[in-house]
MMTF fields as JSON, N, C-alpha, C and O atoms, coordinates in Angstrom:
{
  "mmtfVersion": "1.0.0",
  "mmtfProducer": "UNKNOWN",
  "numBonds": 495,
  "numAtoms": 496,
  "numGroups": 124,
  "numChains": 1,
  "numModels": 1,
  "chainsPerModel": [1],
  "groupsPerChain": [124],
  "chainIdList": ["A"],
  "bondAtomList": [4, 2, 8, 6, 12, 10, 16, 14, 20, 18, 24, 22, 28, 26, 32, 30, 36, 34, 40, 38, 44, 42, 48, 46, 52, 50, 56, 54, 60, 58, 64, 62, 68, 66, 72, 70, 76, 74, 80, 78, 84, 82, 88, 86, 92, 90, 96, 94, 100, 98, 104, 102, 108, 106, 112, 110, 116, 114, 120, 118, 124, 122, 128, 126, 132, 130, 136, 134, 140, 138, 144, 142, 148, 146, 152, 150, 156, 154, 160, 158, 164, 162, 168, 166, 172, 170, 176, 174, 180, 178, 184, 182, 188, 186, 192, 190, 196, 194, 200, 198, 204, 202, 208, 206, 212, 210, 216, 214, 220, 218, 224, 222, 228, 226, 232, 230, 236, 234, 240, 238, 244, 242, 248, 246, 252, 250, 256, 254, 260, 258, 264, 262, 268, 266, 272, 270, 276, 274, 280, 278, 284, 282, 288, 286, 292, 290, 296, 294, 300, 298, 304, 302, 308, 306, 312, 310, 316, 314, 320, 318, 324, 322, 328, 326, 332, 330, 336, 334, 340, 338, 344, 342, 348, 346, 352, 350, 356, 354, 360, 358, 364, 362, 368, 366, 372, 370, 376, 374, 380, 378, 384, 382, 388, 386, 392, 390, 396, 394, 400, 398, 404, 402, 408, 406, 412, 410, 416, 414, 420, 418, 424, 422, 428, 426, 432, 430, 436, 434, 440, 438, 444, 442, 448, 446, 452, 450, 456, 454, 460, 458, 464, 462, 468, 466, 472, 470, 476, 474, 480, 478, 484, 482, 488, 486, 492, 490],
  "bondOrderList": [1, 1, 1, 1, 1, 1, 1, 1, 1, 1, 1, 1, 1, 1, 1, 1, 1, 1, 1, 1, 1, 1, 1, 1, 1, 1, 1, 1, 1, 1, 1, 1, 1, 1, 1, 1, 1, 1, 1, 1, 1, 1, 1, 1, 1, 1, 1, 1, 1, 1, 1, 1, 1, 1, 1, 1, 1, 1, 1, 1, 1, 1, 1, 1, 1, 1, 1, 1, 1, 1, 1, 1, 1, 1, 1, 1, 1, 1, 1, 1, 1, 1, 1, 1, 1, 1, 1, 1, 1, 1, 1, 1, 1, 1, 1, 1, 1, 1, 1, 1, 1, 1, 1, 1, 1, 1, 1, 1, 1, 1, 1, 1, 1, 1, 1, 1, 1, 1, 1, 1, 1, 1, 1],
  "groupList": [{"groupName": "UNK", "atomNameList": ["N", "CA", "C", "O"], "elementList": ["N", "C", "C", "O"], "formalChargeList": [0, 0, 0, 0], "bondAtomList": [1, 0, 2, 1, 3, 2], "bondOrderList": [1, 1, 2], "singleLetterCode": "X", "chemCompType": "L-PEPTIDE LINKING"}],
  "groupTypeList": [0, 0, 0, 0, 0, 0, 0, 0, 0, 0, 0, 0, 0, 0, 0, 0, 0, 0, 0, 0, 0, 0, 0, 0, 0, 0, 0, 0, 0, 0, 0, 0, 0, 0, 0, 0, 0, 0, 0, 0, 0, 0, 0, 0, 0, 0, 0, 0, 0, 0, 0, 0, 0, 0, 0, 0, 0, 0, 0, 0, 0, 0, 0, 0, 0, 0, 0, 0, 0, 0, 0, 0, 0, 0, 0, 0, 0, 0, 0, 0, 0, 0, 0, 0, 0, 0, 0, 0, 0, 0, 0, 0, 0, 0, 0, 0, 0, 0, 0, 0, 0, 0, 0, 0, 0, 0, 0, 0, 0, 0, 0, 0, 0, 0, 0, 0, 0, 0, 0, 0, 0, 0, 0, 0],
  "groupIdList": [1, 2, 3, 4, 5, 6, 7, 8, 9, 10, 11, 12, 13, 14, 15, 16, 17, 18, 19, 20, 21, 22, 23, 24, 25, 26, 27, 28, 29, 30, 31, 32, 33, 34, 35, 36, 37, 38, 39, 40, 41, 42, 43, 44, 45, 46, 47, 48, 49, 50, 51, 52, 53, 54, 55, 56, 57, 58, 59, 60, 61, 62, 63, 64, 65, 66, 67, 68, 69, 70, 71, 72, 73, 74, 75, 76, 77, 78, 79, 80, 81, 82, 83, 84, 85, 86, 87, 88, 89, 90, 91, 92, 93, 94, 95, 96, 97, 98, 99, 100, 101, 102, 103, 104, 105, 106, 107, 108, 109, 110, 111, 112, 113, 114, 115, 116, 117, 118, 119, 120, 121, 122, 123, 124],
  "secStructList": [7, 7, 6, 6, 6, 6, 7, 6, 6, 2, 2, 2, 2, 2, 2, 2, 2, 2, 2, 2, 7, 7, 1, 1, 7, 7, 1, 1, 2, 2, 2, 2, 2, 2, 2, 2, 2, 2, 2, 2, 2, 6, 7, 1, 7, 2, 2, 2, 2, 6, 7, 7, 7, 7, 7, 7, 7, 1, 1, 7, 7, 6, 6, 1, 7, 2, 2, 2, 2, 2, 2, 2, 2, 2, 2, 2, 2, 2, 2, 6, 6, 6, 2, 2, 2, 2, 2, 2, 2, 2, 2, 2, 2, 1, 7, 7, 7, 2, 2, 2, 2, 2, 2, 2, 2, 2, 6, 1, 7, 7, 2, 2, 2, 2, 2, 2, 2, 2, 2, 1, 1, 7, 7, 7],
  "xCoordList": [-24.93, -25.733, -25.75, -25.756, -25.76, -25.725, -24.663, -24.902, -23.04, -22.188, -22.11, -21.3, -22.648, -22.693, -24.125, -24.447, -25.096, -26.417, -26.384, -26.84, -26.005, -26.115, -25.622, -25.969, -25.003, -24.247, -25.424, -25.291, -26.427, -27.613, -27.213, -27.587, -26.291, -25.484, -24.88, -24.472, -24.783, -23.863, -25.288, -25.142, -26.377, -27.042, -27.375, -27.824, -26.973, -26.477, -25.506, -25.652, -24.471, -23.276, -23.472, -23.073, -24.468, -24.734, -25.79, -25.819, -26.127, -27.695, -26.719, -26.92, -26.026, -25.333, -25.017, -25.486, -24.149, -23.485, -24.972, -24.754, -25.915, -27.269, -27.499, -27.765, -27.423, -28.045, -26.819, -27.009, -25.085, -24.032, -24.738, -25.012, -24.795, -25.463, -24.179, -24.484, -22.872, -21.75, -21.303, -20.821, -21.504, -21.079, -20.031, -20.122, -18.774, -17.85, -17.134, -17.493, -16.407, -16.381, -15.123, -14.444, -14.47, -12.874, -12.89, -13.756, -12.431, -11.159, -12.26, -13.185, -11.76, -12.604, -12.342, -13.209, -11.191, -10.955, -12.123, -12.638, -12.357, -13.35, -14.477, -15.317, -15.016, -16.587, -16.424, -17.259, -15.737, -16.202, -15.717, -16.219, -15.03, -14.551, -16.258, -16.475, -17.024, -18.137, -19.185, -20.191, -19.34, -19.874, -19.886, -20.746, -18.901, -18.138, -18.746, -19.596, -17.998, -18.655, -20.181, -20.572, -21.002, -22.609, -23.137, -23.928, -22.315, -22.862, -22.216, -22.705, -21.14, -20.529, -21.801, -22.326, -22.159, -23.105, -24.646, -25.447, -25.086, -25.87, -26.785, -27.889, -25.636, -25.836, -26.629, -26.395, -27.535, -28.146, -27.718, -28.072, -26.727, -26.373, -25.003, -24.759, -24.001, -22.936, -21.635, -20.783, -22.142, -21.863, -22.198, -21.473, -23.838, -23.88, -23.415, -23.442, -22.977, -22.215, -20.639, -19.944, -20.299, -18.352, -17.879, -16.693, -18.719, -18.585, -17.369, -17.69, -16.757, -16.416, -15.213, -14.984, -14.417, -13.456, -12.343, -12.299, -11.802, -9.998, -9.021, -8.836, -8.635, -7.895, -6.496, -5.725, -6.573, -5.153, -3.835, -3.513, -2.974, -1.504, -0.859, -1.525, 0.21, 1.142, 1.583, 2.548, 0.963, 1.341, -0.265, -0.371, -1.02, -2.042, -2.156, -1.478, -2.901, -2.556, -4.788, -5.531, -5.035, -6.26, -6.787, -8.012, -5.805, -6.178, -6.37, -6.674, -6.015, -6.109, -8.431, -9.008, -8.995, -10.045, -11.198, -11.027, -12.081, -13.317, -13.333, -13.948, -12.859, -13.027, -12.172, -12.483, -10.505, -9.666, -10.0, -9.995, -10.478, -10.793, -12.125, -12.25, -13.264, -14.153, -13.251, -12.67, -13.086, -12.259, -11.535, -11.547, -11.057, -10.083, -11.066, -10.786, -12.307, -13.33, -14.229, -14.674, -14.503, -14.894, -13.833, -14.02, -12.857, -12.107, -12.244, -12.573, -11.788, -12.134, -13.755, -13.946, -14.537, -15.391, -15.965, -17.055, -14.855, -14.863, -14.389, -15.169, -13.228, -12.164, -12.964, -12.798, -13.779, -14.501, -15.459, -15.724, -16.492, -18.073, -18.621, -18.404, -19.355, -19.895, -19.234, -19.983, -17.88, -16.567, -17.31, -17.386, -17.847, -18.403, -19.859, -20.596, -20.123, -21.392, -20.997, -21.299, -20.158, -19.662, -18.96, -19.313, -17.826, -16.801, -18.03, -17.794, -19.073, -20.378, -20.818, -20.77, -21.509, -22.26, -20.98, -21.21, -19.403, -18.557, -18.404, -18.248, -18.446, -18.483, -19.857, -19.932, -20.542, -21.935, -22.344, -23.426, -21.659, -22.038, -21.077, -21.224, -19.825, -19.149, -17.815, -16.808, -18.16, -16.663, -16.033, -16.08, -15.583, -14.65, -12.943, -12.577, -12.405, -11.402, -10.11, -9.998, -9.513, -8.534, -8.19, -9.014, -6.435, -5.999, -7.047, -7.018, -7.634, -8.359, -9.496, -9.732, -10.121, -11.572, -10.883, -10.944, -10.124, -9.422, -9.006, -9.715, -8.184, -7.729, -8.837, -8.699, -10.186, -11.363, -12.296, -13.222, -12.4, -12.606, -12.425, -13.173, -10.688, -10.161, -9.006, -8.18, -9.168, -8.165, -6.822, -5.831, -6.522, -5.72, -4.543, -3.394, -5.371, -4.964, -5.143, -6.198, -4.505, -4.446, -4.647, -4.397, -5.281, -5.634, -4.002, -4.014, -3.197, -1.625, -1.778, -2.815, -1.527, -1.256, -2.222, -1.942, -3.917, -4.658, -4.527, -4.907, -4.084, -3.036, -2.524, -2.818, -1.485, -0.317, -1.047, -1.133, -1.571, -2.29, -3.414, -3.952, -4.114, -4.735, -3.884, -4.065, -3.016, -1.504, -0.983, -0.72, -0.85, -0.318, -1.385, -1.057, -2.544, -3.624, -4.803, -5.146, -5.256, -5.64, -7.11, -8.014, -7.167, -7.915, -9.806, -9.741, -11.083, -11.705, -13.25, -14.404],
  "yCoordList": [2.435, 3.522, 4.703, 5.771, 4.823, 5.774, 6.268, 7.3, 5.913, 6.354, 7.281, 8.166, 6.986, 7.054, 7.297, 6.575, 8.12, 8.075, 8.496, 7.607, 9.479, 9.294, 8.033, 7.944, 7.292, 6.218, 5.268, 4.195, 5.249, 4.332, 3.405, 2.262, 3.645, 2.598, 1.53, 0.71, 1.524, 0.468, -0.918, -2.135, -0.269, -1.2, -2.26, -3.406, -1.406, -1.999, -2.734, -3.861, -2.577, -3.765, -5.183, -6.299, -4.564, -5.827, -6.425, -7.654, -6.21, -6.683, -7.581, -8.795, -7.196, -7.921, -9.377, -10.404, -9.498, -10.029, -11.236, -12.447, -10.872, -11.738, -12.437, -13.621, -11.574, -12.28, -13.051, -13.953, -12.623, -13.344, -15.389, -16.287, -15.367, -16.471, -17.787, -18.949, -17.244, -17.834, -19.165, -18.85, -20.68, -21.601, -21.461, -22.108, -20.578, -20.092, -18.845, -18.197, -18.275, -16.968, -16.829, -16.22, -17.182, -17.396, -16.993, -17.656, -16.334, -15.145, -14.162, -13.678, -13.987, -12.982, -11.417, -10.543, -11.287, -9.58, -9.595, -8.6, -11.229, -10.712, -10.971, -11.072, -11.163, -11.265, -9.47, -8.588, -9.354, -8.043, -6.847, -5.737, -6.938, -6.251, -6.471, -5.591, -7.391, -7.358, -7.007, -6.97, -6.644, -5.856, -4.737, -4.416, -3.952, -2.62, -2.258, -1.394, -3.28, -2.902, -2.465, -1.324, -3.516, -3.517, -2.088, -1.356, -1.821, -0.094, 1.15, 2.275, 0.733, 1.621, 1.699, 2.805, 0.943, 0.618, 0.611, 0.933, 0.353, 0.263, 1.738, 2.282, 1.844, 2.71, 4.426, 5.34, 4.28, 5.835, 6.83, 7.878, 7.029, 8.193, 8.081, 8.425, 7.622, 6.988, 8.766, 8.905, 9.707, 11.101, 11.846, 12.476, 11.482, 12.018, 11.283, 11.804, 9.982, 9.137, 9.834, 10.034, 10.106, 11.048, 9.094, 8.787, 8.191, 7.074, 7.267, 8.081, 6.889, 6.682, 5.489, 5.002, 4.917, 4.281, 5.526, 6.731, 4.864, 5.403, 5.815, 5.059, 6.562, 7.125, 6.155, 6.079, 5.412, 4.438, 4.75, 5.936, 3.744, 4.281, 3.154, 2.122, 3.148, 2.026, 1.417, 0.664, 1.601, 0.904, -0.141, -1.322, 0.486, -1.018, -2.434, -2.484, -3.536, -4.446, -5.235, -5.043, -6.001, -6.305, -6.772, -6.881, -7.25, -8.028, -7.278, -7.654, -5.693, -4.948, -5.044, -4.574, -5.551, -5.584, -4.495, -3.738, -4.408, -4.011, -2.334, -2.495, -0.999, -0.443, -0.202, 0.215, -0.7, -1.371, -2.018, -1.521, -3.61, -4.397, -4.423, -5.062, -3.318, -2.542, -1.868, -2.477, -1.188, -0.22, -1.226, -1.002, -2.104, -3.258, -4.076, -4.616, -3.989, -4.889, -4.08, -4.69, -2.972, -1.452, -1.58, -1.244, -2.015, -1.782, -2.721, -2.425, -4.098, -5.547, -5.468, -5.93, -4.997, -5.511, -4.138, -4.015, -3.387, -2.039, -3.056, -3.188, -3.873, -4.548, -5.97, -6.462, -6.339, -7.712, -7.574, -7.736, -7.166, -6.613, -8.3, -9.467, -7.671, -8.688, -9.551, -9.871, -9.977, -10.184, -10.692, -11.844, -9.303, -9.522, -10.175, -10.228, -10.583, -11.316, -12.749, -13.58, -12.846, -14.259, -14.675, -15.599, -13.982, -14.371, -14.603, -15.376, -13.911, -13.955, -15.124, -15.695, -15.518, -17.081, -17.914, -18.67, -17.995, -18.873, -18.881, -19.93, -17.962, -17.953, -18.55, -19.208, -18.33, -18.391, -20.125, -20.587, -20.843, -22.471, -22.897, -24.103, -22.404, -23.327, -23.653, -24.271, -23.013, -23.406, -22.277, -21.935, -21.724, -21.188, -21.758, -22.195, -21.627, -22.317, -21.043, -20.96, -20.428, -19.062, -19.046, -18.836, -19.41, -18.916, -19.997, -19.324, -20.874, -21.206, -20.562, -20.556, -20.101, -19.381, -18.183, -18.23, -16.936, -16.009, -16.471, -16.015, -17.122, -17.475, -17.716, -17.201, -18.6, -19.124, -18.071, -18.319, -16.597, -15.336, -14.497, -13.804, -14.669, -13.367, -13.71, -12.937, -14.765, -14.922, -15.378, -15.014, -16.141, -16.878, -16.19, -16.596, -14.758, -14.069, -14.297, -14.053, -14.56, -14.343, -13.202, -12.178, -13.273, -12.337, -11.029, -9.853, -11.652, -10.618, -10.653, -9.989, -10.942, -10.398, -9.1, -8.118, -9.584, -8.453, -7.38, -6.217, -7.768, -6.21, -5.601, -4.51, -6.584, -5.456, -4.583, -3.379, -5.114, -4.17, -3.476, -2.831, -3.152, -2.143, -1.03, 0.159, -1.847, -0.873, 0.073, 1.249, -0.433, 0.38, 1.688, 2.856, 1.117, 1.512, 1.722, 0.56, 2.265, 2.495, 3.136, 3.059, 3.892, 5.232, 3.721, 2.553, 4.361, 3.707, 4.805, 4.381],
  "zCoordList": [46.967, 46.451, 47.417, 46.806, 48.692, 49.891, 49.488, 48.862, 49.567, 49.302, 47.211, 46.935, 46.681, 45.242, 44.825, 43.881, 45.263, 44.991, 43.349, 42.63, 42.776, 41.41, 40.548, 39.371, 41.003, 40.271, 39.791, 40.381, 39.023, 39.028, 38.243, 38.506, 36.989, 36.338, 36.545, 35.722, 38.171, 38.83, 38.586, 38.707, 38.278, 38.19, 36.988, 37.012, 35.943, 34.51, 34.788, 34.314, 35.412, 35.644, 36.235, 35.902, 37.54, 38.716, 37.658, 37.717, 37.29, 36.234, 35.18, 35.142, 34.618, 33.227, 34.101, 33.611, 35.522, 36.316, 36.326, 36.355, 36.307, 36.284, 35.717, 35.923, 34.467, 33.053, 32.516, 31.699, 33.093, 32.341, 32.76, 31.964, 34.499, 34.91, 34.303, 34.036, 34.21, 33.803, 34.921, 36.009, 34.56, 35.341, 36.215, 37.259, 36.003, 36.436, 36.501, 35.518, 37.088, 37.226, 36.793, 37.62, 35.725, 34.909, 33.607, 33.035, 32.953, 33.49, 33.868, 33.215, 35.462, 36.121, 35.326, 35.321, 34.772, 34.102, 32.714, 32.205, 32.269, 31.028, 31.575, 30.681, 32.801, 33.067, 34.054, 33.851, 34.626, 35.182, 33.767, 33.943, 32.742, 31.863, 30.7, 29.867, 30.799, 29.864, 30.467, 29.759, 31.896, 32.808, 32.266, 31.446, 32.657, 32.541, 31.068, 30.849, 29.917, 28.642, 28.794, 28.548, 29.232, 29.054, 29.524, 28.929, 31.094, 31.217, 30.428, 30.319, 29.965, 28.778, 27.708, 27.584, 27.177, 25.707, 26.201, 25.323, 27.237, 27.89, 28.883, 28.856, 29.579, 30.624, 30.414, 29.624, 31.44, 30.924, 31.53, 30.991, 32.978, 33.144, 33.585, 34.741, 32.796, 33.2, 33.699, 34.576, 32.625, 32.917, 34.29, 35.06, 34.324, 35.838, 37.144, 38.259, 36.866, 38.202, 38.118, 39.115, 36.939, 36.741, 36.323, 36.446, 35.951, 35.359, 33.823, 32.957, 33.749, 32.075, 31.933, 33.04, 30.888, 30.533, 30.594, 30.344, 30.9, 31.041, 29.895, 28.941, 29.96, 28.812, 29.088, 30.044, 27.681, 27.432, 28.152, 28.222, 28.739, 29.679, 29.191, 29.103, 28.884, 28.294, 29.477, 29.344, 30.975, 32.079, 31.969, 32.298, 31.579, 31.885, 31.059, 30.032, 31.377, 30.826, 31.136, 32.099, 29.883, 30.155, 31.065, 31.116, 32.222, 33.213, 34.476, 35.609, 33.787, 35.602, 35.763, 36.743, 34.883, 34.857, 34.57, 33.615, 35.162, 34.886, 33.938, 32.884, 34.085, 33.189, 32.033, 30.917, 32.724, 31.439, 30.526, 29.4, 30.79, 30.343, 29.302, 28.258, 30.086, 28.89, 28.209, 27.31, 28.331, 26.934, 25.775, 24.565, 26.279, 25.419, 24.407, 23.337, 25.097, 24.653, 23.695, 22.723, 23.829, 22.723, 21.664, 20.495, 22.068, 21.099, 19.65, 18.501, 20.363, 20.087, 19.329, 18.204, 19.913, 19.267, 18.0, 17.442, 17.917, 16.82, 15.825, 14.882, 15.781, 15.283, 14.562, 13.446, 15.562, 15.573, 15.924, 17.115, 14.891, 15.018, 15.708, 15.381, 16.718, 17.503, 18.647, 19.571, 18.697, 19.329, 20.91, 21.338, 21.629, 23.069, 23.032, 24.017, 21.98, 22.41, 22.536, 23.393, 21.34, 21.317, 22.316, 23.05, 22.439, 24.142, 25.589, 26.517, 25.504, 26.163, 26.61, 27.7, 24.959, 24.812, 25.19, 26.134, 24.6, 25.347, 26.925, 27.55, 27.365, 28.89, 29.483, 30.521, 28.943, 29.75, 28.942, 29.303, 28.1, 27.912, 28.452, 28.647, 28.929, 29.146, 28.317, 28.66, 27.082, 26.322, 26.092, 24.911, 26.648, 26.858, 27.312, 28.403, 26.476, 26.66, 25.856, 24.633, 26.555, 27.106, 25.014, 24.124, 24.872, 23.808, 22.632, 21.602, 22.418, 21.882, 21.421, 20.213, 22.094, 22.008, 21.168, 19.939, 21.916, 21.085, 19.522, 18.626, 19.25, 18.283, 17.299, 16.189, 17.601, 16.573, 16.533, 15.761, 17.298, 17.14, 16.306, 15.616, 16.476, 15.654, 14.491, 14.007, 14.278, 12.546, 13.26, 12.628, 14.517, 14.72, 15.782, 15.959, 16.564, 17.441, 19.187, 19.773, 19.533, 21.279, 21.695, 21.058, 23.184, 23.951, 23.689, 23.327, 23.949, 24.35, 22.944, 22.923, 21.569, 20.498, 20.094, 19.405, 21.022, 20.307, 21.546, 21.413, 22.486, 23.678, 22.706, 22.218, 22.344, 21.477, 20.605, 20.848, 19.616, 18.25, 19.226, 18.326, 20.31, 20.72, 21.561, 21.823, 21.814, 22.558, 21.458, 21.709, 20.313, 19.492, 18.748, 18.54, 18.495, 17.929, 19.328, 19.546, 19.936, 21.322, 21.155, 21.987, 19.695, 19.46, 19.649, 19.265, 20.292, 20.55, 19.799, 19.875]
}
């Protein structure tokens, strides 16, 4: 905060990181990426920190994490109303289990299949 005194949002992130209270910290790009989301959707002065999601690059990939990985997840859950609550409650009981969980989500889609269709389609 010394270094970043307007950044108060960082506290919406560390706060989500609380309440996630996730047995394990795997896949670390979707627990710091539902972070990121929560102060995206959340956050009250994410403008006055110079805070925002990243404008799409056909060089990134969901795993570079936290404001990538929000944006992917805005997307996802435009696509799949509700999407991040559920991947949520799977992380935070325990069942979470990688192309499984995706697939009983989204109509029989993997994490990299739903890359591709937000790679192609990006607009958020």
């Amino acid at each position: 905060m010394i270094k970043h005194p307007k950044d108060i949002d960082v506290v919406t992130h560390e706060s989500t990181h609380i309440i996630q209270g996730y047995p394990k910290y795997d896949p670390s790009w979707l627990v710091e990426g539902i972070a990121d989301f929560s102060r995206f959707k959340f956050g009250v002065d994410n403008n006055g920190a110079g805070w925002k999601l990243p404008e799409f690059n056909s060089k990134m990939k969901y795993t570079d994490s936290y404001t990538t990985a929000a944006r992917f997840l805005v997307w996802l859950d435009k696509a799949f109303n509700g999407i991040v609550q559920k991947l949520n409650s799977a992380l935070k009981n325990g069942n979470f289990k990688n192309d499984e969980t995706w697939k009983s989500l989204t109509d029989g889609k993997t994490v990299d299949d739903l890359w591709r269709d937000y790679s192609n389609n990006p607009s958020i």
